[in-house]
C-alpha positions in Angstrom: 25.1 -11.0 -0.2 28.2 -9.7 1.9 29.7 -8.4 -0.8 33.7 -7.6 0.1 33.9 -7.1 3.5 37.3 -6.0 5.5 37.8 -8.2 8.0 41.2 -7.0 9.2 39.8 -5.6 12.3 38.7 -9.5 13.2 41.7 -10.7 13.5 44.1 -7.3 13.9 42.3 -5.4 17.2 43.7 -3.6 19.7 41.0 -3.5 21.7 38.5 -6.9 22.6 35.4 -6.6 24.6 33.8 -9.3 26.7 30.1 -8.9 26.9 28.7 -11.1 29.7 32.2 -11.4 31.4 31.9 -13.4 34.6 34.2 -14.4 36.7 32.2 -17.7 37.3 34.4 -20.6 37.7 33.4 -23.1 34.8 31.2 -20.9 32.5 32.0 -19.9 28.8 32.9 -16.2 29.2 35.2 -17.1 32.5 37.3 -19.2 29.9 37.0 -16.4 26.8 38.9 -14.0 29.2 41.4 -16.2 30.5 42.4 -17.2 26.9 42.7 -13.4 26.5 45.3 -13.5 29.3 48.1 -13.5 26.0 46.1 -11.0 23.8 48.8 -8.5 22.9 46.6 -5.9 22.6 44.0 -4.4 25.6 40.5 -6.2 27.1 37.9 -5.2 28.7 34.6 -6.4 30.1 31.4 -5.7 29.7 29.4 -6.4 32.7 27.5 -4.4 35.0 27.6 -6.5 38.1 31.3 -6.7 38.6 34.1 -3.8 38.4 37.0 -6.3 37.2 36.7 -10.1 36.2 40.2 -12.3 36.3 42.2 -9.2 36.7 40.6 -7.0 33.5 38.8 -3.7 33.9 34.6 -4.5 33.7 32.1 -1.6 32.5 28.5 -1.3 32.6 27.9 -1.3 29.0 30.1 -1.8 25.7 29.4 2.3 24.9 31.6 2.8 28.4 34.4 0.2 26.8 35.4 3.0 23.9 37.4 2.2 20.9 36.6 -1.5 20.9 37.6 -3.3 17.5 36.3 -6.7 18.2 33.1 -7.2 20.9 32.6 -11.1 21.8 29.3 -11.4 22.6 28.4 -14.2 25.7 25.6 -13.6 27.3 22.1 -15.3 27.0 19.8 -15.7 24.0 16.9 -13.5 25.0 19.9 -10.5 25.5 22.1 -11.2 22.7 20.3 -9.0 20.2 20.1 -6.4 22.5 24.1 -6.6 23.1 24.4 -6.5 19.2 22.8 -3.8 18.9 24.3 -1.6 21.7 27.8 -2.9 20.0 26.7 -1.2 16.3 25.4 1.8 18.1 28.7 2.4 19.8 30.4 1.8 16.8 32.1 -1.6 17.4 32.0 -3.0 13.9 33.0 -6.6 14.7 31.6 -9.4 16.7 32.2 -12.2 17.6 29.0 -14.4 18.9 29.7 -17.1 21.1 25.8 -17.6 21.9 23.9 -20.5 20.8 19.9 -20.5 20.5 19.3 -19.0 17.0 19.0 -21.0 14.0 20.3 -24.0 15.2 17.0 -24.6 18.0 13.5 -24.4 16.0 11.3 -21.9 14.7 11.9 -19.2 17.4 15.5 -19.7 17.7 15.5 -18.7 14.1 13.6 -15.8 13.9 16.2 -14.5 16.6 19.0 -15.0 13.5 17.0 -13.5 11.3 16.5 -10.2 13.9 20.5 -10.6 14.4 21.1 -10.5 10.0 19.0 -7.1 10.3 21.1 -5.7 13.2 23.7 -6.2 11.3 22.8 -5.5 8.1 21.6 -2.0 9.9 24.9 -1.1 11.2 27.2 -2.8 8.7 28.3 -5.4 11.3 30.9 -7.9 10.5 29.8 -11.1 12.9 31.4 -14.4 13.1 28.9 -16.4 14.5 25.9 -17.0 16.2 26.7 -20.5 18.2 30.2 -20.2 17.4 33.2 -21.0 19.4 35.1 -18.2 18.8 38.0 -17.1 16.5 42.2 -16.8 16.8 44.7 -15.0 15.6 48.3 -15.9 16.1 50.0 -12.8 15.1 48.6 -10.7 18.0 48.2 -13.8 20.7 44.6 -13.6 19.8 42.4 -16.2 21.1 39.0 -15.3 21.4 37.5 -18.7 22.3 36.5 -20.7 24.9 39.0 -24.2 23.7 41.4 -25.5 25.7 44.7 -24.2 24.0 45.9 -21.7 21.7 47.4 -23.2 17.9 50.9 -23.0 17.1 51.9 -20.2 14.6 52.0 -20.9 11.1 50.8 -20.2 7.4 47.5 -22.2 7.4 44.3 -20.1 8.0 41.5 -22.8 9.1 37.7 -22.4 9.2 34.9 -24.7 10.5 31.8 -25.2 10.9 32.0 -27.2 14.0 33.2 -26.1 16.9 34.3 -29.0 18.3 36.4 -29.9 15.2 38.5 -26.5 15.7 39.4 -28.0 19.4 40.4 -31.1 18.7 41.8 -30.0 15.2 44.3 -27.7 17.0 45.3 -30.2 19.8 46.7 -32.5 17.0 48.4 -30.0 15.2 50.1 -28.8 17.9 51.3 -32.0 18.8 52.1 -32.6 14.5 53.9 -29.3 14.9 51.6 -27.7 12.3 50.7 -24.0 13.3 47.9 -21.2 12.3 47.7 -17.8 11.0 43.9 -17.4 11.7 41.3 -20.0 12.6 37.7 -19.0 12.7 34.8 -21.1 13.9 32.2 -20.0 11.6 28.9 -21.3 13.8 25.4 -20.6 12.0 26.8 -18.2 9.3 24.1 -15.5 9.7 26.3 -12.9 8.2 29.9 -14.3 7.3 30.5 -17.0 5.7 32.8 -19.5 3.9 33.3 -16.8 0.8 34.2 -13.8 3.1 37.0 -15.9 5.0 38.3 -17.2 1.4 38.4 -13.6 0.3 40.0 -12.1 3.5 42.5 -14.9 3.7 42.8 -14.7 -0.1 44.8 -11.5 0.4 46.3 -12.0 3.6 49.8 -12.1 3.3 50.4 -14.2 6.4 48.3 -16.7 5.2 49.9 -19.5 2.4 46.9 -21.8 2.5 43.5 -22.0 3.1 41.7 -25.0 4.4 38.5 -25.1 6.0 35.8 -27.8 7.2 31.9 -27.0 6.0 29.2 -29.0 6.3 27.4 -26.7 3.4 28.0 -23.7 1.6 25.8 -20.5 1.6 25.5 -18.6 -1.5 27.2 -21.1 -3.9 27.5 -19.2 -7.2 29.4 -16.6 -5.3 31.1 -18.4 -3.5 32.6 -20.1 -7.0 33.5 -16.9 -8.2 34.9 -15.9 -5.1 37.0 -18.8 -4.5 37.9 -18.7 -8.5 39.8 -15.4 -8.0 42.0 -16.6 -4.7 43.2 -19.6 -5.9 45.3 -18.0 -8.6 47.6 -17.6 -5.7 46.3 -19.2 -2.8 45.2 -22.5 -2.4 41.9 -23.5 -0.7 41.4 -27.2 0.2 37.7 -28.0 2.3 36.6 -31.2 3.3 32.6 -31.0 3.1 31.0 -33.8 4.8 27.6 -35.2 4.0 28.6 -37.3 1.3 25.2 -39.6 0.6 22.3 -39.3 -1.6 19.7 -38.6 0.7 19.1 -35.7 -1.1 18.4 -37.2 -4.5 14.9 -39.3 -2.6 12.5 -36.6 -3.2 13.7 -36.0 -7.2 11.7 -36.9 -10.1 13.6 -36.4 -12.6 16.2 -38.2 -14.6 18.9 -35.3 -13.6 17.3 -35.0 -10.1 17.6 -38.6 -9.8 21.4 -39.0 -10.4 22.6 -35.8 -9.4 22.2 -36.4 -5.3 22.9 -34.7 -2.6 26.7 -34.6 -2.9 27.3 -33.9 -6.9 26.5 -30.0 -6.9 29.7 -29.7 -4.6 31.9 -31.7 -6.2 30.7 -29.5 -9.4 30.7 -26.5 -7.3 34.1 -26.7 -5.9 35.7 -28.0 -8.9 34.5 -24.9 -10.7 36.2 -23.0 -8.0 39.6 -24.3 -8.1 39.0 -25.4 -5.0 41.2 -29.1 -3.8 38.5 -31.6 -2.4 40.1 -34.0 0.3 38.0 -36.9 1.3 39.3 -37.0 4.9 40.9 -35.2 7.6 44.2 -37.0 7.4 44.1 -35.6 3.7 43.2 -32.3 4.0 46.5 -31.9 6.8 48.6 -33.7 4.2 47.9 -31.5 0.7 48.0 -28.1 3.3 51.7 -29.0 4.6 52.6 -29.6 1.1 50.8 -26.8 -0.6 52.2 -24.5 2.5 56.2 -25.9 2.2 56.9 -27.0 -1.0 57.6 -25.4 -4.2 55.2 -26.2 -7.2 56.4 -29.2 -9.6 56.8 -27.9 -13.6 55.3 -31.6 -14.5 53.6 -34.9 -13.6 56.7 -37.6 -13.2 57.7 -38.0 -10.0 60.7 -40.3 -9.2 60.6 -42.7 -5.7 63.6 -43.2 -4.2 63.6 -46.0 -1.6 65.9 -48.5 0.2 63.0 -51.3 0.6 61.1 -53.0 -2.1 57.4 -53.4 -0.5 57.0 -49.2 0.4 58.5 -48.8 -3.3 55.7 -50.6 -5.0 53.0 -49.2 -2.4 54.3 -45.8 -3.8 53.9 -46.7 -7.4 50.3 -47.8 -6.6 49.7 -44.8 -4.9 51.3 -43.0 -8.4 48.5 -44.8 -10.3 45.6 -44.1 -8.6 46.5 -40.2 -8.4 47.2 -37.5 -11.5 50.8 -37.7 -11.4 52.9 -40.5 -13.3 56.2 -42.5 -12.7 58.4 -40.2 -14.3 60.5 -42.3 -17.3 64.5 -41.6 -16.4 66.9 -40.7 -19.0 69.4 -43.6 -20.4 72.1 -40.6 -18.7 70.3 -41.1 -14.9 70.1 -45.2 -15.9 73.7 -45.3 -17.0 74.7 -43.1 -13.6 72.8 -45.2 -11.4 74.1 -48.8 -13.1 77.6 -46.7 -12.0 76.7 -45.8 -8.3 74.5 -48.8 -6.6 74.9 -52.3 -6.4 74.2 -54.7 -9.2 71.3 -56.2 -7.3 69.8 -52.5 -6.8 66.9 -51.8 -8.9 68.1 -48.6 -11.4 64.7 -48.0 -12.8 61.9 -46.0 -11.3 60.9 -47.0 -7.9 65.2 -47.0 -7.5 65.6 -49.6 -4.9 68.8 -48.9 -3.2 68.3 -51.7 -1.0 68.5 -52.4 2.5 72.3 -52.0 3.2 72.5 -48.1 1.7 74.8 -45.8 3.6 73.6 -42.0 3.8 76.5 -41.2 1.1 74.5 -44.1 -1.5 70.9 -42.8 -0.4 71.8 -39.4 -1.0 73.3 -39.7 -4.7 70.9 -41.8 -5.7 68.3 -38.7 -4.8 70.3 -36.6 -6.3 70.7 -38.5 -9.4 67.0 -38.3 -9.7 66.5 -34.6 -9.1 69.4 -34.1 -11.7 66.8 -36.1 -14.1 64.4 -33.3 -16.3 61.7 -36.1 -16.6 61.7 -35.7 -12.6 59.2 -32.9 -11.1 59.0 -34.3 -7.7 60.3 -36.9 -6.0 59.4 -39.2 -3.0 62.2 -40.2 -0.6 61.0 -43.9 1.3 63.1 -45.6 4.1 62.6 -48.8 6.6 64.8 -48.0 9.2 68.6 -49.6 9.0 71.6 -50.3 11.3 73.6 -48.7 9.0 71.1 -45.3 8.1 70.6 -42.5 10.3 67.5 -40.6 9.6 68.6 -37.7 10.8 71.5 -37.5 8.5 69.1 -38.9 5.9 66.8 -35.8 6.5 69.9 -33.6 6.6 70.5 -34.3 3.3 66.6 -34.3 1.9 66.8 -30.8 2.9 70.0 -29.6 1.0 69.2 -31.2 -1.8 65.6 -29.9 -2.1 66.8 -26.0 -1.5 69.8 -27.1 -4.2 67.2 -28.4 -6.4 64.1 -26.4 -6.0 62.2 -29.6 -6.7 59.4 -30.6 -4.1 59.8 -33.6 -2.3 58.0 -35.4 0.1 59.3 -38.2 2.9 58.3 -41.6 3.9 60.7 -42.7 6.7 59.3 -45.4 8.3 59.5 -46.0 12.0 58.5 -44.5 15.6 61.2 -43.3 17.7 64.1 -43.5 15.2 61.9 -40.9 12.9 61.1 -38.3 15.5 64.4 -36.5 15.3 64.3 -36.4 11.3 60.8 -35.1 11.6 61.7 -31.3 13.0 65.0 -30.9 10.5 62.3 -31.6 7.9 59.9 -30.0 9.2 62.0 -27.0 9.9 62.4 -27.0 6.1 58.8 -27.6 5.0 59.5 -30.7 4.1 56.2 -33.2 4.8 56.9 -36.6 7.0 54.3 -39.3 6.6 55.0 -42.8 7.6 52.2 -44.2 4.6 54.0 -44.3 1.3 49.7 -43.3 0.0 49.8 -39.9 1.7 53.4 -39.4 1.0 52.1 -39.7 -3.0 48.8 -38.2 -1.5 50.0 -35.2 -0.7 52.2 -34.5 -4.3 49.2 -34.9 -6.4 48.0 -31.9 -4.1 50.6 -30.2 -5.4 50.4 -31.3 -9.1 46.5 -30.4 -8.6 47.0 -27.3 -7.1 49.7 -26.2 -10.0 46.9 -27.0 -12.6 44.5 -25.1 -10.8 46.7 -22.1 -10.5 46.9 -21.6 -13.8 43.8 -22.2 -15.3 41.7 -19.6 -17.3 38.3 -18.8 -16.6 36.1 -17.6 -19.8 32.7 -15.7 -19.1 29.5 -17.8 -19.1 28.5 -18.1 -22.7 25.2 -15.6 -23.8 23.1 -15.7 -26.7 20.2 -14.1 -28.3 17.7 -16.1 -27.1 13.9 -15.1 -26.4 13.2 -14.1 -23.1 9.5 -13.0 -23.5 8.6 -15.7 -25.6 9.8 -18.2 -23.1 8.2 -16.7 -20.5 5.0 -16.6 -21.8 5.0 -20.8 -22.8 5.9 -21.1 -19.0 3.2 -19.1 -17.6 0.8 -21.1 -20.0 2.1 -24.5 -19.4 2.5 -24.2 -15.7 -1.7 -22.9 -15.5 -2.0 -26.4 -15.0 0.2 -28.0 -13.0 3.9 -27.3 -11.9 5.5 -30.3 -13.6 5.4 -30.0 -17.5 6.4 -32.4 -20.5 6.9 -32.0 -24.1 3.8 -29.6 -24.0 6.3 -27.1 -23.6 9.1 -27.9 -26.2 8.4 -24.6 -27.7 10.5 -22.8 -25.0 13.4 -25.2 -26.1 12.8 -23.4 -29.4 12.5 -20.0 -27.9 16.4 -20.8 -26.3 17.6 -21.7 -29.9 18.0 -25.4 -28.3 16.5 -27.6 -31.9 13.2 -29.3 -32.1 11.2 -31.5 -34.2 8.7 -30.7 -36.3 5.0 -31.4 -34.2 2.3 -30.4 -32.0 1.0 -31.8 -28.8 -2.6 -32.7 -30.4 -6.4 -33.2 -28.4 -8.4 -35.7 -30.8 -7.2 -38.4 -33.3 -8.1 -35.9 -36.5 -5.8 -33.1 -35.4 -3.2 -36.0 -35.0 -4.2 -36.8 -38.8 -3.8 -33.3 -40.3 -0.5 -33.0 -38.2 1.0 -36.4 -39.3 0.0 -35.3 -42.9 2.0 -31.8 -42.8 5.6 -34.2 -41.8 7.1 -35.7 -44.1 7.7 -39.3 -43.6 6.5 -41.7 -40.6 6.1 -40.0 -37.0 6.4 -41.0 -33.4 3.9 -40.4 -31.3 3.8 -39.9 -27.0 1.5 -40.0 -24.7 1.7 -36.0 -22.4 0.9 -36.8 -19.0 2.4 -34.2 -16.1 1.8 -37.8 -14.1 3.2 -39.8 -16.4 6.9 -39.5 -16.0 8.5 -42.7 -17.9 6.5 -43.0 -21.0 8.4 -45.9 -22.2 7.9 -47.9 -19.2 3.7 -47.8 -20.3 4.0 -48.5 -23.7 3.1 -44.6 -23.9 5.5 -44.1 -27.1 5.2 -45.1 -30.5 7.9 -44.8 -33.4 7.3 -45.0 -37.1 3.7 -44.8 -36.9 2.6 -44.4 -41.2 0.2 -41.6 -41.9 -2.9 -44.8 -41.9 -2.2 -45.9 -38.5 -2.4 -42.8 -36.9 -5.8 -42.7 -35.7 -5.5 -45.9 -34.1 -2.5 -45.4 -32.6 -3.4 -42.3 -30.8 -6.6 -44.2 -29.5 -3.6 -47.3 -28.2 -1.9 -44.5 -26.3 -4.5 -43.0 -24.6 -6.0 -46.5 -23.7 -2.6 -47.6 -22.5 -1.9 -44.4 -20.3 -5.4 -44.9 -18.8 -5.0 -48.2 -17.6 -1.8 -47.1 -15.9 -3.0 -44.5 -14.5 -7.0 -44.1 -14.2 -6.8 -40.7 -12.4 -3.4 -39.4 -14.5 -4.2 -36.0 -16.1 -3.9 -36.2 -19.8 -3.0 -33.5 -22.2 -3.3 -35.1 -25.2 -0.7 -36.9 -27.9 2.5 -35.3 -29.1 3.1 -35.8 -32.7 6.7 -35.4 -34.1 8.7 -35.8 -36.6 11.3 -38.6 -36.7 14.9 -38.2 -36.1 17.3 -40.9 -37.2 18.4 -42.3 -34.4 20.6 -44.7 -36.3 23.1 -42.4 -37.5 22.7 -40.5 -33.7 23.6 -41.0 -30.0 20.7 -40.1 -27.6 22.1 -38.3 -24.8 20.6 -36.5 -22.0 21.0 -32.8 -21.1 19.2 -31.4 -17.5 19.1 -29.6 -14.9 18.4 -29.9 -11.3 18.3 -27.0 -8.6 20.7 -27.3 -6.0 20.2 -25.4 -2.4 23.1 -24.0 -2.1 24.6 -23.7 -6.1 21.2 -23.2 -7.8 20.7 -24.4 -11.0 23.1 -27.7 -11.7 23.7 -28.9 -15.3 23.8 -32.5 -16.5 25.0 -34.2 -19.5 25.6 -37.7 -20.4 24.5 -40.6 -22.2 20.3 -40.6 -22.4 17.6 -42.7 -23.4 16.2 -45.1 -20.9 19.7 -46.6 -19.2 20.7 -43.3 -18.2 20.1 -44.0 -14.5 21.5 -46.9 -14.1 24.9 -46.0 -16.1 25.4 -43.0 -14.2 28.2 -41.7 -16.8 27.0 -38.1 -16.2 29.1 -34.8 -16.1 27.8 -32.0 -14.1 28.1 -28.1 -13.5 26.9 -25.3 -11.9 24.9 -22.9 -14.5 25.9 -20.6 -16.1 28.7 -21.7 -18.4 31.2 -21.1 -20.8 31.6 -23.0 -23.6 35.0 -24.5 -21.7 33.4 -25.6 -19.2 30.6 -27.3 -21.4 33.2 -28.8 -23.8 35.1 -30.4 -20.5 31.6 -31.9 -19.4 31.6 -33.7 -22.9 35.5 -34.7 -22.6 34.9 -36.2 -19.2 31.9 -38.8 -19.6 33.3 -42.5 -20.3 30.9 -42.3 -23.2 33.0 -40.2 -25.0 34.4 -42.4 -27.7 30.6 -43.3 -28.6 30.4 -39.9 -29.6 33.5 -39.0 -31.7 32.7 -42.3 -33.8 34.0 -45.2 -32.7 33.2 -48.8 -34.7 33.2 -47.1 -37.8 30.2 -44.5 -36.7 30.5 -41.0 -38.0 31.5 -38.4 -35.1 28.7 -36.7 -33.7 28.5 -32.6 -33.9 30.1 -32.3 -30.1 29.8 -28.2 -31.0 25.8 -28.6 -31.4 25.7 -30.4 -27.8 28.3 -27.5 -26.1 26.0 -25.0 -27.2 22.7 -26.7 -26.2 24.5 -27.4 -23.3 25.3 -23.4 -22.8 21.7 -22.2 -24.0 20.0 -24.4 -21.5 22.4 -22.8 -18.1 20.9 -19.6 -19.9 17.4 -20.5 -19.8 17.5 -22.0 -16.2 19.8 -18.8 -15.2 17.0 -16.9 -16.2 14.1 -18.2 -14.6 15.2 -19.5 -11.3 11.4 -20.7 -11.2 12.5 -23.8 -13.4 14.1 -25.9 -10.3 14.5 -29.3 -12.7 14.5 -29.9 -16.5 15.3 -32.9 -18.3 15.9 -32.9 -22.1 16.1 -37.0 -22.8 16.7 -37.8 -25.6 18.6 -34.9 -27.1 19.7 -36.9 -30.3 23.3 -35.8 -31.5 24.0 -36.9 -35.4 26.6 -35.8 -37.3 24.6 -32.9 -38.9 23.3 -32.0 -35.6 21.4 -32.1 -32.0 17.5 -32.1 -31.6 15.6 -32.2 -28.7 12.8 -35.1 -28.7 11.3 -35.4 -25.6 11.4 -32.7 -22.3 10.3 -33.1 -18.3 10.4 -29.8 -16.2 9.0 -28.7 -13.1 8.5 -25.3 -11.7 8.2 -23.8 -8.8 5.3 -22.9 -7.9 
């Protein structure tokens, strides 16, 4: 772990090294110095074969360069540690490592990274990098990179894990006219990484937004709480590609099953408070919002447009985000049946059709910020004879800085939108010819507001009993690494319910059992190879105290001719819950490589694959955070008694839901669990059946 690092020296020198300078026409560290070229502060190369390179003073060795802040390392694989390590010996504390063979190339390639983490861990080294293309900083003219251009100032700091996304990314915002504070490309990560850039950039006052592209995230619990205490005040939108399930193919359980490869981040990241876009295009649109507009006090937002089609493309957009069509006062209805034609459309989209002036446009905006339903508003336009956009944008502008309301533009066109677009952009006001990411890029804002002002409780602890539960792992995983009801006694040691029963060897010790519970009992087959029971015919329910003996002989016969070479442990015998005045439901886990241990919860019992109405989080919780998992399944209503059923105890699932992110906090060893059914009834939750596998 990096802990808090100060990384002002990255992007504040005075001094830059080049290590491996050439002056070799074509080659990587030729173009690193010429982008140097507007470096406000001094550079010098490091080099013993040349005595300047493009006009810069070269040295033998970086120890010669003195009082270096940042050394960019370029030289080849087999002599990059041995530059990293001259550069912490001299005292250089950050690097930057444009070098590629590490991590990235096979087996030796990555013990090379892991010699470069111990460099650096030796001399405290802040390095961006290896395989990385570099990093910029526009309030010194830093560009430390081998791209083809330098970014255009501005509040966005940007990070990414590819290289070639930063070039390309900064060639369209140049020509969008969106500019930089810092942009870092992060390469293989070997010592910073996505948390240490939130942090820095988390109290940087230049910086207004953070955005970044990742294609994973090290160290995902701290990178939660890391991100969790930025985006109080800064907002952090990622896009994080790799969106498929691959990842679920090798799971064998329930939770494993569902959760894929994509579901820990949009856990993870929710947890953090950190805005998701799906797409480039989205992630430009919420940081220019988020980085020029004021924050709405609500959800209504009002569309104000002089053409019918963009108006209702709006409102869809409306719908299928978190903000609403705000409802106008009879006042704003009474002054808009008063100031547009009778053929005008007063209510919300207002259509002030095609022949509004700029004097009509720009009451009938006003009239909607005057509105206290209205918390942002949307400003559409087709192009007109009798329009300028220009003055339109003119206008826009005044009116948001009167206001203080944010607002967003759709003015529709080419050529005739291109002078508008810098008056409004002048004013941080976002242009977007789609009506969607005009809508897109409010509900960033809405999101963002809701995010800024969430709490954040401590994960919830109980007494629970550690040694006990250690000591049923130890036995049950003597066996085998995947472990079933056999083990239900460590639900018990967590305070998570159980029934009555024992996992039993011969058909007598099923007899005496079924004799010491009261009532009929069910009966399962315990197989670590037998995943599904019910699929076999391995379960039996409301077996009478006479037809236990020959039910346990049915269940053994039945798991044998599924599987003739399945390991059996014997036949749990348990007492019945009443499912009939219950709602099975399915609490797990699944470990995640980068978040650790994810929680499930959702509806259970045998469909709970194919319904898919699962909630999940990264453990440990709070007991908000459990209680929103319960609030957000579509299940909900089966739960709080609908048809006439009596409401389940919700607070009996929150805290199973809390003790099991304890247990599997606890013993990181427990990489999937699946408690299916846990059985919520209105007098409680009990745990019927468990599936865990440890690591082994």
């Amino acid at each position: 772990m990096s802990g808090d690092r100060d990384l002002s020296g990255l992007f504040s020198p005075e001094r830059v090294a080049v290590v491996g300078a050439t002056p070799r026409e074509g080659s990587v560290a030729r173009a690193i110095v010429e982008n140097l070229a507007a470096f406000r502060g001094s550079v010098v190369g490091v080099n013993p074969n040349y005595d300047e390179v493009c006009g810069i003073e070269c040295v033998d060795s970086i120890a010669e360069a003195s009082d270096v802040d940042v050394a960019v390392i370029v030289v080849p694989p087999p002599l990059a540690l041995s530059a990293i390590r001259e550069a912490g010996e001299a005292g250089v504390r950050n690097l930057v490592v444009i070098t590629a063979g590490f991590g990235e190339t096979g087996s030796e390639g990555a013990s090379r990274e892991g010699e470069l983490r111990e460099v650096a861990a030796e001399y405290d080294l802040n390095v961006v990098g290896p395989n990385s293309l570099g990093v910029l900083s526009t309030v010194s003219d830093l560009n430390a990179t081998f791209g083809p251009d330098a970014p255009l100032s501005g509040p966005i700091s940007f990070m990414s894990q590819s290289g070639a996304f930063v070039t390309a990314v900064i060639d369209w915002a140049r020509e969008e006219g969106i500019g930089f504070a810092d942009v870092v490309s992060l390469g293989n990560k070997a010592v910073l990484d996505e948390s240490d850039f939130v942090r820095a950039w988390g109290s940087d006052e230049r910086t207004e937004v953070v955005i970044g592209y990742l294609e994973g995230i090290d160290r995902g619990r701290e990178f939660i709480e890391t991100a969790r205490e930025v985006t109080g005040e800064t907002p952090v939108v990622l896009v994080k590609s790799g969106r498929t399930d691959a990842g679920a193919q090798a799971a064998s359980s329930h939770t494993g099953t569902i959760a894929g490869s994509d579901r820990a981040y949009e856990a993870g990241l929710d947890q953090a408070g950190v805005i998701r876009a799906e797409t480039v295009q989205e992630l430009f649109d919420a940081a220019s919002a988020l980085a020029g507009q004021p924050l709405p006090d609500g959800n209504g937002v009002a569309v104000v447009t002089n053409a019918g089609g963009p108006g209702v493309m709006a409102t869809d957009a409306v719908g299928d985000s978190s903000l609403r069509m705000a409802s106008f006062s009879e006042r704003t209805l009474d002054r808009y049946r008063e100031t547009v034609p009778e053929e005008a459309n007063v209510y919300n989209p207002v259509d002030v059709i095609g022949d509004a002036d700029i004097d009509r446009f720009r009451e009938a905006i006003e009239i909607a910020l005057e509105d206290r339903n209205v918390s942002a508003a949307a400003v559409l336009s087709a192009p007109t004879a009798v329009l300028s956009y220009p003055d339109l944008a003119e206008a826009i502008v005044e009116l948001q800085a009167e206001y203080g309301t944010p607002i967003v533009t759709c003015l529709m066109g080419g050529e005739r939108a291109r002078a508008a677009k810098s008056v409004l952009a002048d004013a941080g006001i976002p242009l977007y010819f789609d009506p969607a990411r005009a809508i897109g890029s409010l509900d960033a804002l809405v999101r963002y507001r809701e995010i800024s002002e969430r709490e954040y409780d401590e994960p919830a602890e109980f007494d629970v009993d550690t040694e006990r539960a250690r000591e049923l792992l130890e036995r049950a995983t003597e066996r085998d690494n995947r472990v079933g009801v056999e083990a239900m006694e460590l639900l018990s040691a967590y305070g998570i319910p159980i029934p009555d029963g024992e996992v039993v060897s011969d058909p007598e010790e099923a007899e005496r059992v079924a004799r010491s519970i009261e009532g009929d009992v069910a009966m399962k087959i315990v197989s670590p190879d037998i995943l599904h029971k019910s699929d076999i015919g391995g379960v039996a329910i409301g077996v009478s105290e006479g037809d236990v003996r020959d039910t346990y002989e049915d269940l053994l016969t039945r798991a044998r001719n599924y599987g003739p070479d399945a390991t059996i442990l014997g036949v749990q015998v348990q007492e019945m819950v009443d499912l009939e005045r219950g709602v099975e439901t399915l609490v797990g886990m699944s470990e995640d490589p980068q978040f650790g241990p994810l929680l499930a919860f959702g509806l259970g019992g045998i469909f709970v694959e194919i319904l898919e109405d699962v909630a999940f989080r990264v453990a440990p919780i709070s007991e908000r955070e459990a209680g929103e998992m319960v609030e957000s399944i579509d299940a909900l209503p089966l739960l709080r008694g609908a048809r006439g059923r009596e409401p389940v105890d919700e607070r009996g699932i929150i805290e199973t839901l809390c003790r099991l992110g304890q247990l599997v906090t606890d013993f990181p060893e427990v990489v999937e669990l699946d408690i299916n059914p846990l059985v919520a009834t209105p007098d409680g939750v009990c745990a019927i059946d468990l599936q865990l596998t440890v690591e082994q």
